[in-house]
C-alpha positions in Angstrom: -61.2 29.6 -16.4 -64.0 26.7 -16.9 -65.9 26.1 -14.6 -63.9 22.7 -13.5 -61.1 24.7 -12.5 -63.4 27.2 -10.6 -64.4 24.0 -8.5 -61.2 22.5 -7.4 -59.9 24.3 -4.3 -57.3 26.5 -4.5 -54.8 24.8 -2.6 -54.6 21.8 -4.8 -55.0 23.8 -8.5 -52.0 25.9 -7.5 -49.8 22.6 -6.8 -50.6 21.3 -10.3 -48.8 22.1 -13.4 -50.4 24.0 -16.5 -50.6 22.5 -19.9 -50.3 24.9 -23.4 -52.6 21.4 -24.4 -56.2 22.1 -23.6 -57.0 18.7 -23.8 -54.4 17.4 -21.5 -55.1 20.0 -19.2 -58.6 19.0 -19.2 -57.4 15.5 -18.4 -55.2 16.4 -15.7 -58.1 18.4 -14.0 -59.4 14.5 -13.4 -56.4 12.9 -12.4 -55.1 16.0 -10.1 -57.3 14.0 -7.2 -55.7 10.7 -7.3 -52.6 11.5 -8.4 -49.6 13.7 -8.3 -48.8 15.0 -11.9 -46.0 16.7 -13.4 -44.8 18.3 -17.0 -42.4 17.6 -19.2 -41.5 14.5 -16.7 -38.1 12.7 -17.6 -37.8 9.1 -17.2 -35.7 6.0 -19.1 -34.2 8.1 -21.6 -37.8 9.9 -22.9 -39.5 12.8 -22.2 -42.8 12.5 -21.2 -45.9 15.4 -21.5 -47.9 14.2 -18.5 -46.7 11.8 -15.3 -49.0 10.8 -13.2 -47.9 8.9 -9.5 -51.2 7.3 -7.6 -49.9 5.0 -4.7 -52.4 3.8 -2.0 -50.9 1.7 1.7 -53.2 -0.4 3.2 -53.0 -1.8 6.6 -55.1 -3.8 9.0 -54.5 -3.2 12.8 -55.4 -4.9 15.9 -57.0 -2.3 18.6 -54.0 -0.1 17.9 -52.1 1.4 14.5 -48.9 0.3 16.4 -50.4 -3.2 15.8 -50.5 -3.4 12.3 -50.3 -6.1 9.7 -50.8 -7.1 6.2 -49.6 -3.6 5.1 -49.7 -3.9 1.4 -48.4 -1.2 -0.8 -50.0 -0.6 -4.4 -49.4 2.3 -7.3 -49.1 3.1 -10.6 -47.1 5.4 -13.0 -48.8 7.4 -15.8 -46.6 8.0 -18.8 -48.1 10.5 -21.4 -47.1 11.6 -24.4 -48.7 13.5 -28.0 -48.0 12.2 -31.3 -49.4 12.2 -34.8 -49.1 8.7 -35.8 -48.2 6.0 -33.4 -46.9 2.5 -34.3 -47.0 -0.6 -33.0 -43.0 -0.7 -32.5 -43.5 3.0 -30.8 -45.7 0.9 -28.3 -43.6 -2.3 -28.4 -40.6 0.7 -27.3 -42.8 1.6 -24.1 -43.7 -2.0 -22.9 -39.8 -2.3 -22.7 -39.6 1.2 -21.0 -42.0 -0.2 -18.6 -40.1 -3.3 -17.5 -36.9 -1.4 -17.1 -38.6 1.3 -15.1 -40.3 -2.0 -12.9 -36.7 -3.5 -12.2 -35.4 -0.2 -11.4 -37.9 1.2 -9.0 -39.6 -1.8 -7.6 -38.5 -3.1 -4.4 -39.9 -6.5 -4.0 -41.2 -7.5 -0.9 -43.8 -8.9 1.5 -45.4 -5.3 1.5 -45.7 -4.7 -2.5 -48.6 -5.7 -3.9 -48.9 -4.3 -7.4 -47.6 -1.6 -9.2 -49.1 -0.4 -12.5 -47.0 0.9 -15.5 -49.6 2.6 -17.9 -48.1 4.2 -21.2 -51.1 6.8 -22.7 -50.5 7.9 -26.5 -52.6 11.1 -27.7 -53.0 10.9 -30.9 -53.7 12.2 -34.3 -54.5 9.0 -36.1 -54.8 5.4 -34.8 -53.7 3.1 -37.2 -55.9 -0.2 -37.3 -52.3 -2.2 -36.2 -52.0 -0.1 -33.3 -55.4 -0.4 -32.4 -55.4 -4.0 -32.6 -52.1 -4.2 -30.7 -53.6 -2.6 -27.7 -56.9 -4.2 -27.6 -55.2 -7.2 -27.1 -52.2 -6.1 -24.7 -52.0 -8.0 -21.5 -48.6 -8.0 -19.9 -48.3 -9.2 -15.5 -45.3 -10.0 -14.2 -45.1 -12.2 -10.4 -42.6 -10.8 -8.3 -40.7 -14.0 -6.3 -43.9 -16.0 -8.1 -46.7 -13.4 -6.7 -44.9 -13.8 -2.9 -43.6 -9.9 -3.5 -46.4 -9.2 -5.6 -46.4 -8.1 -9.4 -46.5 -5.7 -11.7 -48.4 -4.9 -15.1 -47.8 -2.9 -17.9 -50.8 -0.7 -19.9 -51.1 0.7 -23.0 -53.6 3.3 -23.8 -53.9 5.3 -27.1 -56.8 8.2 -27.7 -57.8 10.3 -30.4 -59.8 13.2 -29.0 -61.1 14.4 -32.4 -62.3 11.6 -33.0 -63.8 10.4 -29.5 -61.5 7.3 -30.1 -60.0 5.6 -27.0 -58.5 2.2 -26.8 -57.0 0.5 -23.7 -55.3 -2.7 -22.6 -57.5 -4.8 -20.3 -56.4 -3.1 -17.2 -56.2 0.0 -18.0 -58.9 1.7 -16.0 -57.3 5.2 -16.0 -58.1 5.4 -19.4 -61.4 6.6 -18.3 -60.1 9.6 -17.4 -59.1 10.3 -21.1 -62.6 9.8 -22.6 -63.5 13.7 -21.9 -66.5 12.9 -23.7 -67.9 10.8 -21.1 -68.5 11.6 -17.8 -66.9 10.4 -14.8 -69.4 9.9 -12.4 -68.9 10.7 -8.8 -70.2 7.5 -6.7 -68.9 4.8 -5.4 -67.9 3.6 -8.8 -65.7 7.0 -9.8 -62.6 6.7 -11.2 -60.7 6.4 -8.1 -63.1 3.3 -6.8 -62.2 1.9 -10.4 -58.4 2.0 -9.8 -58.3 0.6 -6.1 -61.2 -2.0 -7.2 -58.3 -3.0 -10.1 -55.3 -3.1 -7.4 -57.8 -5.6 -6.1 -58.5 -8.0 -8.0 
């Protein structure tokens, strides 16, 4: 056992799945705080390696919680999956996944604020088309123009041999792929990074 897992309590190691992928279990043993992860998650049609869920509900009350108002509802869904060579109509595949799974579990409202659809590809090799594809991703949709919020799609793809990560512009989970950098643990972790982004 590293000495990662020998720091994270008990109770929460037990309720998180075990990878045969030493890398992605390394990942997940950053993510496990933030978000609830499963294996071999189904979804659209695809299998996925790693899903990740991270939702946050924000509120503002007036001298009681029974008073509360401008609840806003935010969260993302991490789609992960291993391959040796991706393409860019492999990723061009997921950003459709990603509005399907939008229209299907979205309920727009006044309460939804954003919700995050971020497709991570491990890798092999990165082909200098995919790489380009992704460094230049950007894809929001408005909900009822913005009135029930929106929702964005991200695309991350990593080579761990190679210490190679790319990400869309919003993808700030990706930081939790770069094993090779730390993630620190102040105000500016990687949780402070997602809810900063939900933020914007």
């Amino acid at each position: 056992m590293s000495r990662e897992a020998e720091e994270i309590p008990a109770a929460i190691r037990e309720a998180v799945p075990e990878w045969d992928d030493q890398y992605l279990s390394s990942v997940a043993g950053r993510l496990l705080y933030n978000y609830d992860l499963e294996k071999d998650y189904q979804a659209a049609g695809q299998r996925w390696t790693l899903y990740g869920e991270f939702r946050v509900r924000t509120q503002k009350q007036f001298f009681h919680p029974a008073l509360s108002y401008a609840d806003h509802e935010t969260e993302e869904h991490l789609f992960v999956r291993r391959t040796d060579r991706p393409t860019v109509e492999m990723l061009e595949r997921f950003v459709d996944i990603g509005h399907d799974l939008a229209d299907a579990w979205i309920d727009p409202n006044e309460e939804h604020y954003g919700t995050d659809l971020t497709f991570v590809v491990v890798a092999d090799t990165i082909p200098d088309a995919v790489a380009d594809y992704v460094s230049g991703f950007r894809d929001r949709t408005l909900l009822k123009f913005g009135y029930y919020g929106h929702y964005e799609v991200n695309l991350v793809v990593v080579n761990p041999e190679t210490e190679t990560c790319i990400a869309s512009e919003t993808a700030d989970v990706a930081a939790a792929f770069r094993l090779w950098d730390d993630v620190p643990n102040s105000d500016d972790g990687l949780l402070s990074r997602v809810a900063k982004r939900f933020w914007r």
